[in-house]
Backbone bond lengths (Angstrom), bond angles and torsions (degrees), N, CA, C in turn:
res aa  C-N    CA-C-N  psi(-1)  N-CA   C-N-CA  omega(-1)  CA-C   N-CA-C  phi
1 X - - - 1.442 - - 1.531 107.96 -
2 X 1.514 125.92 134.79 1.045 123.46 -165.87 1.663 106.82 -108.81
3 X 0.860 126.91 160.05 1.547 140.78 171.04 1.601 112.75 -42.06
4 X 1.320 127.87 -29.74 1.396 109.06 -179.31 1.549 82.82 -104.77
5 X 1.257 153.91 11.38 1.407 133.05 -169.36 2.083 83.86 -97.93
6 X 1.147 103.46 -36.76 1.821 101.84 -173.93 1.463 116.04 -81.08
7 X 1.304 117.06 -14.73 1.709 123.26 153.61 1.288 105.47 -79.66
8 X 1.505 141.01 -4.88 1.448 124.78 178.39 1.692 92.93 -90.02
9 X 1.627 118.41 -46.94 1.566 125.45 -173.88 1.344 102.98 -54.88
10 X 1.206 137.04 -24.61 1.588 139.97 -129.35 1.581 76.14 -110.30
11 X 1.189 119.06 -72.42 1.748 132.48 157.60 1.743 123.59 3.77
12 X 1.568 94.25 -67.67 0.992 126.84 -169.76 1.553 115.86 -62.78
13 X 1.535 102.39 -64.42 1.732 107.60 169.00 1.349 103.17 -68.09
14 X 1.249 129.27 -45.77 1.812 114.43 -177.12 1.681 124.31 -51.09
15 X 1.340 93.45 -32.28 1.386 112.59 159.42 1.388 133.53 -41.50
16 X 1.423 95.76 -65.97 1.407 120.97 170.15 1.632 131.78 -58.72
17 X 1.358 88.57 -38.79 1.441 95.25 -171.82 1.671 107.42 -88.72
18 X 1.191 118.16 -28.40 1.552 128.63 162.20 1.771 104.53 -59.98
19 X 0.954 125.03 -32.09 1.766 121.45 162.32 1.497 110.34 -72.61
20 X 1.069 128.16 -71.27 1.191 131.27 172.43 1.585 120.85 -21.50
21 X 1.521 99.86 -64.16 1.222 104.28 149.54 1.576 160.02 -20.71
22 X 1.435 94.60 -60.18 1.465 132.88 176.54 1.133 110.74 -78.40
23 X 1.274 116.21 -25.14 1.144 117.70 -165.53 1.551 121.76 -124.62
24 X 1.273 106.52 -4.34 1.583 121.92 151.18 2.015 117.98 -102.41
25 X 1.126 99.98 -11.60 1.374 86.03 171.10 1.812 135.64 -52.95
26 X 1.301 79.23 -9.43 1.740 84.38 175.75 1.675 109.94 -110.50
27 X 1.479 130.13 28.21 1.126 124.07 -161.22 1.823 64.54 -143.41
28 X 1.093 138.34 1.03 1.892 111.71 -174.30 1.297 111.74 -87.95
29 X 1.727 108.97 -36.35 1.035 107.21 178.25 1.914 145.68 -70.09
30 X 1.192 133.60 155.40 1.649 105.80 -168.42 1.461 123.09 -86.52
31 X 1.723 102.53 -24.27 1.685 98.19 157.43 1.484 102.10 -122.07
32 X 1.806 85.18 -173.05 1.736 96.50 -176.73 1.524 106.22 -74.18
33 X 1.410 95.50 139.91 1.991 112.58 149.89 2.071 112.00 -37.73
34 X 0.890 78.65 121.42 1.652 80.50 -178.50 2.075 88.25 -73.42
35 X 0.836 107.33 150.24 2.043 113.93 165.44 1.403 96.25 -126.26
36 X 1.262 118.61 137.66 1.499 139.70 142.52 1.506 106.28 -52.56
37 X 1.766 94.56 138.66 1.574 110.15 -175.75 1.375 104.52 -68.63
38 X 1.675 135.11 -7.79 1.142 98.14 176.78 1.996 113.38 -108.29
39 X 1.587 85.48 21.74 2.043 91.04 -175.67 1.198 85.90 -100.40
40 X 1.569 125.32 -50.19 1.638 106.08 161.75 1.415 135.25 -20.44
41 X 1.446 112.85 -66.01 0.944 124.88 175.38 1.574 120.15 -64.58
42 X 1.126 127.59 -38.26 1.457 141.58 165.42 1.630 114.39 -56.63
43 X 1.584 118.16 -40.05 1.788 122.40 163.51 1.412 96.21 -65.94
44 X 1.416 151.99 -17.87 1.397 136.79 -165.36 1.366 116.24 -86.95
45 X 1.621 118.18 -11.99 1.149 129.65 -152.78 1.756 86.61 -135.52
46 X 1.138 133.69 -3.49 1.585 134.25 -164.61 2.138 108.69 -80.70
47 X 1.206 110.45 -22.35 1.738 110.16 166.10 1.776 101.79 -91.80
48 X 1.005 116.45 6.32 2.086 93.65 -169.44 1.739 68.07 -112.92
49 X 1.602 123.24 -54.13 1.544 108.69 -176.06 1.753 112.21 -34.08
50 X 1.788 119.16 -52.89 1.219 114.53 -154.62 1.426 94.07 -74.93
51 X 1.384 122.51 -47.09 1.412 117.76 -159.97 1.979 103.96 -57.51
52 X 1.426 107.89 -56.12 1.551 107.52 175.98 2.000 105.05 -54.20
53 X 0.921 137.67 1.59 1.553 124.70 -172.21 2.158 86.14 -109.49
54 X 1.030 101.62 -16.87 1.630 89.58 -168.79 1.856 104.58 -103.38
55 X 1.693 100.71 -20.38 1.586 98.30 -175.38 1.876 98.76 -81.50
56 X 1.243 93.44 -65.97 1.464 97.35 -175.44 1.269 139.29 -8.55
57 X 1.927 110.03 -62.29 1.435 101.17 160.30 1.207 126.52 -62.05
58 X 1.353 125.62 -16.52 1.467 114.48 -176.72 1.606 111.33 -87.43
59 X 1.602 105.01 -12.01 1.426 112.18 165.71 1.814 110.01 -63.16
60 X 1.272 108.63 -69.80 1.399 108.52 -167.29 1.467 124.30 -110.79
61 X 1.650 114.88 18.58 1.229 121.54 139.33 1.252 144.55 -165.73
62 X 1.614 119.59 146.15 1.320 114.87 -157.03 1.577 108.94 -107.69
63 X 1.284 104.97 138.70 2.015 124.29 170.40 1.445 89.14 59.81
64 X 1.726 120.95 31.25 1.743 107.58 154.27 1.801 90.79 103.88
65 X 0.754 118.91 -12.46 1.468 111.06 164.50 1.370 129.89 -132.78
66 X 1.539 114.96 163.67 1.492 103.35 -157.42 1.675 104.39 -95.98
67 X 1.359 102.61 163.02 0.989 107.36 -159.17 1.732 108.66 -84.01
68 X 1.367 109.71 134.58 1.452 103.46 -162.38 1.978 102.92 -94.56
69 X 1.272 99.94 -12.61 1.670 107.16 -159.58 1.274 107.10 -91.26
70 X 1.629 126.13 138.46 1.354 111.32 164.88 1.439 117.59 -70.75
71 X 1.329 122.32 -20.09 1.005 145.78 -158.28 2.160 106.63 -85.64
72 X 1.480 80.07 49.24 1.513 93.69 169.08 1.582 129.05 -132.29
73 X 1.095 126.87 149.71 1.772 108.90 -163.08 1.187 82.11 -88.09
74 X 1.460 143.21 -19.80 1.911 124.24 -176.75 1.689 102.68 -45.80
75 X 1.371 93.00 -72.58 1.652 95.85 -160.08 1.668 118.52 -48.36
76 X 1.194 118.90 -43.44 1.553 115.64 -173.34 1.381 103.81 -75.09
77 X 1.247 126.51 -11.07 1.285 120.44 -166.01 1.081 126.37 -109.53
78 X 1.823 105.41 -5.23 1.735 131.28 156.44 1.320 104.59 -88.61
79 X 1.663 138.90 -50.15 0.700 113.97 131.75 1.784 152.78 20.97
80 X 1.286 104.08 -112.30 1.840 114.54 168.65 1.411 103.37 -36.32
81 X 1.808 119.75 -52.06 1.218 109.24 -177.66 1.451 130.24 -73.20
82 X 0.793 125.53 -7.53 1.796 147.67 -170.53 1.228 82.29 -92.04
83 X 1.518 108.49 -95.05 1.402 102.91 -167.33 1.299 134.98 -36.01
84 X 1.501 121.96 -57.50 1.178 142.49 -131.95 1.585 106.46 -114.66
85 X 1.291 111.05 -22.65 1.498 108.27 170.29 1.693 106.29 -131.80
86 X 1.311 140.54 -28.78 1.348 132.35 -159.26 1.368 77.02 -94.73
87 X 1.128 150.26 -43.26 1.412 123.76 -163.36 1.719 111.75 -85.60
88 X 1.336 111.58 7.01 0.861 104.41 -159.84 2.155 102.74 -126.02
89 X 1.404 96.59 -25.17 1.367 113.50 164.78 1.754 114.97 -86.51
90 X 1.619 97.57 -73.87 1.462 109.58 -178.23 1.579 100.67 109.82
91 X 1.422 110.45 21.19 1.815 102.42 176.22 1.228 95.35 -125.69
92 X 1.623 98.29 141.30 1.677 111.92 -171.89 1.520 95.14 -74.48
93 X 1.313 124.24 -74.71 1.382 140.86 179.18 2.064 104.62 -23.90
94 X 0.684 84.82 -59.61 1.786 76.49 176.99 1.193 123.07 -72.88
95 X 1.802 121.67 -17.09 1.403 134.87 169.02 1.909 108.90 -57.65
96 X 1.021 84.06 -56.52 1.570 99.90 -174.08 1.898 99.51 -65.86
97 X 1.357 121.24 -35.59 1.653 106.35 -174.98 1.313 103.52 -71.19
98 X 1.514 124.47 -30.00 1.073 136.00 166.32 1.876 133.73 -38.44
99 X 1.161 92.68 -57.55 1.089 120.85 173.94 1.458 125.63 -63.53
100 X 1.029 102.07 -32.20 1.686 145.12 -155.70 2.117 87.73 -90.30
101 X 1.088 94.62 -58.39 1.423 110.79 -164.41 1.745 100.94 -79.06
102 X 0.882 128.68 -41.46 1.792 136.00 -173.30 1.649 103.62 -75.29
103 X 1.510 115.62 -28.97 1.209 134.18 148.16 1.232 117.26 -9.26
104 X 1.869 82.99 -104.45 1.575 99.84 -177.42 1.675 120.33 -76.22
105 X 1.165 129.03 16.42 1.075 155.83 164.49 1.690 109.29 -76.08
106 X 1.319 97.48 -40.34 1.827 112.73 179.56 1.474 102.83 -84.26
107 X 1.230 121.49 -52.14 1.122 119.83 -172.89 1.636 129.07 -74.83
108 X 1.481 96.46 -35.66 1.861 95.40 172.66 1.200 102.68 -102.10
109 X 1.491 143.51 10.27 1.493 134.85 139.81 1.488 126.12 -93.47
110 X 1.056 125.66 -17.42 1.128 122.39 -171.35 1.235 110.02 -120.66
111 X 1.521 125.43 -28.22 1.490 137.78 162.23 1.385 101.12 113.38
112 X 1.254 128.34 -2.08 1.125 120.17 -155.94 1.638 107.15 -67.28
């Protein structure tokens, strides 16, 4: 066994055991963590936070900069969906097929 094969093993359990970890720390204790009503309230809103921090830039900018053109199928097509169906449904999942769809609608009709 060579020297980088025992930094990959070394890797491997450190890995592991930092999950294990992480991921039983809330099963060690014998009762529940009390949470404050407003971290409560702050975990309720914590997947629409991640999903909007990962769509966004790809909404309004491209290769690290923002997009200066209207003349893009992103914007009208977050847009239509924001507007035009999430405010008007209230389902994320169909916002995004939406969006998704007005898209490529922009792009193989209009060229954009």
């Amino acid at each position: 066994m060579d020297e980088r094969s025992v930094y990959v093993w070394v890797a491997i359990a450190g890995l592991a055991v930092v999950s294990v970890v992480t991921r039983g720390f809330f099963l060690i204790p014998s009762r529940p963590w009390p949470l404050p009503p407003w971290l409560r309230d702050a975990l309720k809103v914590a997947p629409l936070a991640a999903l909007v921090a990962v769509v966004a830039p790809e909404i309004f900018m491209t290769q690290g900069e923002v997009i200066a053109t209207w003349q893009d199928a992103r914007w009208p097509a977050a847009l239509v969906a924001t507007a035009a169906y999430y405010l008007w449904r209230r389902d994320i999942l169909f916002t995004i097929v939406i969006g998704m769809a007005v898209m490529l609608c922009l792009r193989l009709g209009v060229g954009w």
